[in-house]
C-alpha positions in Angstrom: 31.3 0.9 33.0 31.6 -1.8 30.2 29.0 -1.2 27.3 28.7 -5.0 27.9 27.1 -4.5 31.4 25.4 -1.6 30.3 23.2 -3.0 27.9 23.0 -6.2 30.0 21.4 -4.0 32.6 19.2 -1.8 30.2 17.6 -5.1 28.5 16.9 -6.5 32.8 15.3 -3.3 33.2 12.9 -3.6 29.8 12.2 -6.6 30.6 11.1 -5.9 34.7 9.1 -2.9 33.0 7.5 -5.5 30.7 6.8 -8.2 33.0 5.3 -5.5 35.6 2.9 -4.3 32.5 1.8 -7.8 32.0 0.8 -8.2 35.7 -1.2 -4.7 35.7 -3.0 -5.7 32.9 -3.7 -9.4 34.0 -4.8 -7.1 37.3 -6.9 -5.2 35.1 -8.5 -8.1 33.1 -9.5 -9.8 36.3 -10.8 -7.0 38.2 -13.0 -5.6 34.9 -13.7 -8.6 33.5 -17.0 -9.2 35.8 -17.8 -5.4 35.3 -17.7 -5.8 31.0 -19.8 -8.8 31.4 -22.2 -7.1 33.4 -22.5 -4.1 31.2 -22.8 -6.2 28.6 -25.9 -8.0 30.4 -27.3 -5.1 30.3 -26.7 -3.7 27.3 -29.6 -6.8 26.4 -31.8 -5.7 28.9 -32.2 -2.2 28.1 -34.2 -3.3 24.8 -36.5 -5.0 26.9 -37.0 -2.5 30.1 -37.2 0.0 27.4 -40.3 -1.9 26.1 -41.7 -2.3 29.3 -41.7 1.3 29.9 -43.6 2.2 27.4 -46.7 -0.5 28.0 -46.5 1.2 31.4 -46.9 4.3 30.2 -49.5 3.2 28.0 -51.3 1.4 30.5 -51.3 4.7 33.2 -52.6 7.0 29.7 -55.6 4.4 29.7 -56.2 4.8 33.2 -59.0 7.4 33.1 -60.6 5.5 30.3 -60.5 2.0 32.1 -61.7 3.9 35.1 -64.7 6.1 33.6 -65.5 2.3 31.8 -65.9 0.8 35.2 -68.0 3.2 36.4 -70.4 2.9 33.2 -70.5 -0.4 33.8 -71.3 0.1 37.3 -74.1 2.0 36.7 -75.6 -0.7 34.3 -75.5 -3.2 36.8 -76.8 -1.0 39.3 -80.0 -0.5 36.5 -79.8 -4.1 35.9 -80.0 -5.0 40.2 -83.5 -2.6 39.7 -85.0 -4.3 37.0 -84.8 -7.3 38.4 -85.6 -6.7 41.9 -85.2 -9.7 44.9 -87.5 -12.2 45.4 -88.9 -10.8 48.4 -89.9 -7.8 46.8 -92.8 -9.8 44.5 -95.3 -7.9 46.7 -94.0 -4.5 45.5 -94.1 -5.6 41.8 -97.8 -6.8 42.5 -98.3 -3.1 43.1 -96.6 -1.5 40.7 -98.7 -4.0 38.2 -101.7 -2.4 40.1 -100.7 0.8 39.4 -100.2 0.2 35.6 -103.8 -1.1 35.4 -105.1 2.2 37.2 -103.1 4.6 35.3 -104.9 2.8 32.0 -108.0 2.3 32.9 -108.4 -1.4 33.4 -110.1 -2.9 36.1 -108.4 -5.5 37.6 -110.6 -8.5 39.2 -108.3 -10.7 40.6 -104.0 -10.8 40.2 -102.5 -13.9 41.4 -98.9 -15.2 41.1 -98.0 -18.8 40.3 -96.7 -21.5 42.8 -93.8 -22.6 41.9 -95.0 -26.2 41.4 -96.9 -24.5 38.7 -94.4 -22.7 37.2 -94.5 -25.5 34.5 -97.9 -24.9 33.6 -96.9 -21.6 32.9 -93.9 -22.3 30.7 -96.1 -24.6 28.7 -97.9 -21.8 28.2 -95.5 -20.1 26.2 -95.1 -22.6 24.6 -91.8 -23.9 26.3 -90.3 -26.9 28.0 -89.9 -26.4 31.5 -85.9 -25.6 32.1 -84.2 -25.6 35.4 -83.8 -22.6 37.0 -81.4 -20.0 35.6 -78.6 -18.2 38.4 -79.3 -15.0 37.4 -82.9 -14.5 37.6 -86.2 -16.5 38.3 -89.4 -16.3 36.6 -92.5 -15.9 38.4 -95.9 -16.1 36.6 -98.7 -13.4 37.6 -102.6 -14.3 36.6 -104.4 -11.1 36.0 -108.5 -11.4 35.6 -109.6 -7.9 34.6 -112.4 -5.7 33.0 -111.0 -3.7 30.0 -111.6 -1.6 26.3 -109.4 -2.8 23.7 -107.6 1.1 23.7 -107.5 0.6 27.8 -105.8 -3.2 27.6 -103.4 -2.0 25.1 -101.9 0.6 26.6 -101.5 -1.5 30.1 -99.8 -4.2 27.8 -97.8 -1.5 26.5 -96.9 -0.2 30.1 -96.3 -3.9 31.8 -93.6 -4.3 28.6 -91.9 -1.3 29.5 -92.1 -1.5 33.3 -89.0 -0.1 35.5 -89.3 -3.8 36.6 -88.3 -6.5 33.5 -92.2 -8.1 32.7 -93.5 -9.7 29.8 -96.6 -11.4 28.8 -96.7 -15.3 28.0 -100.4 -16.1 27.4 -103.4 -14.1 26.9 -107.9 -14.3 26.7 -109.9 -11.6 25.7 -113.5 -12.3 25.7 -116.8 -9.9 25.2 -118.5 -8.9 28.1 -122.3 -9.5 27.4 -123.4 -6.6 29.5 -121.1 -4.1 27.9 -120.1 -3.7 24.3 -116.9 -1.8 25.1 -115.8 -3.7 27.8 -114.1 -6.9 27.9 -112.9 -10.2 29.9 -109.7 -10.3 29.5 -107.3 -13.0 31.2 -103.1 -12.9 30.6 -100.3 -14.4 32.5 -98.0 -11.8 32.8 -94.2 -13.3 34.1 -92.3 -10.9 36.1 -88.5 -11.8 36.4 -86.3 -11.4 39.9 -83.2 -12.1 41.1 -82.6 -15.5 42.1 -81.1 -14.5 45.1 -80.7 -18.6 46.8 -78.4 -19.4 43.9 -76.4 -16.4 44.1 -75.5 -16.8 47.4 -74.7 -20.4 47.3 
């Protein structure tokens, strides 16, 4: 054979081998080019899922605490629901005042609550304008006429202001009783606070 033909043939045969290299690799570059890119996608999300991960953890180590937080405040409301008790149950706090009196020694002559068109009376009382009513709770004025020592009336002030039930006392008369020097008139407007139950369920 011709050394001509020979290398004619060789050089056909580098260049096939060539040009069938150049295809594989255009083959490759199209069928990994979508792959790369998506790597490289993620490759920027790792940062951030790596972030995320770790408020999650966070956030499940702080799950007892969050939970043992709702339950304290739980409970406070529930104290708070039986301070302030409904409305309705203005009868039961007109006994529990009762008892107060009994347990120091006061005599109680006549307890009456406010109307509520008098509720401004009482404000004024204080001392305050009238103010419309809050959502919370609602103030309700008691009038308490009773026979009393100064140690007995003290110590039922003392247990009105520190009631289960929230109470405090707006306005208050003491006068001497002519018939006995150790016993007095005394006249105080005691305001016990419930739940305004109409406006919460509005």
């Amino acid at each position: 054979m011709p050394l001509t033909l020979l290398k004619a043939e060789r050089t056909k045969a580098i260049s096939l081998t060539i040009i069938v290299v150049l295809i594989i690799l255009a083959l490759i570059q199209c069928v990994m080019r979508p792959t790369i890119r998506a790597l490289g996608k993620l490759s920027q999300e790792i940062p951030r899922i790596k972030d995320n991960l770790k408020r999650s953890e966070a956030l499940i180590a702080k799950k007892s605490q969050m939970q043992n937080q709702l339950a304290s405040l739980q409970a406070k409301l529930e104290d708070i629901k039986l301070a302030l008790p409904p409305r309705l149950d203005l009868p039961n706090v007109l006994q529990d005042i009762s008892r107060l009196a009994s347990a120091s020694k006061v005599k109680i002559l006549k307890m009456e609550p406010v109307k509520l068109e008098k509720r401004s009376q009482a404000q004024q009382a204080r001392g305050t304008e009238a103010a419309a009513p809050l959502i919370i709770y609602a103030e309700n004025p008691i009038v308490i006429e009773a026979k009393a020592s100064y140690h007995a009336f003290g110590e039922f002030i003392n247990r009105i202001e520190n009631a289960k039930n929230f109470m405090s006392i707006a306005d208050l008369e003491i006068q001497s009783s002519s018939g006995d020097m150790y016993s007095h008139n005394v006249r105080l407007l005691v305001i016990a606070y419930v739940l305004q139950e109409e406006l919460l369920n509005e």
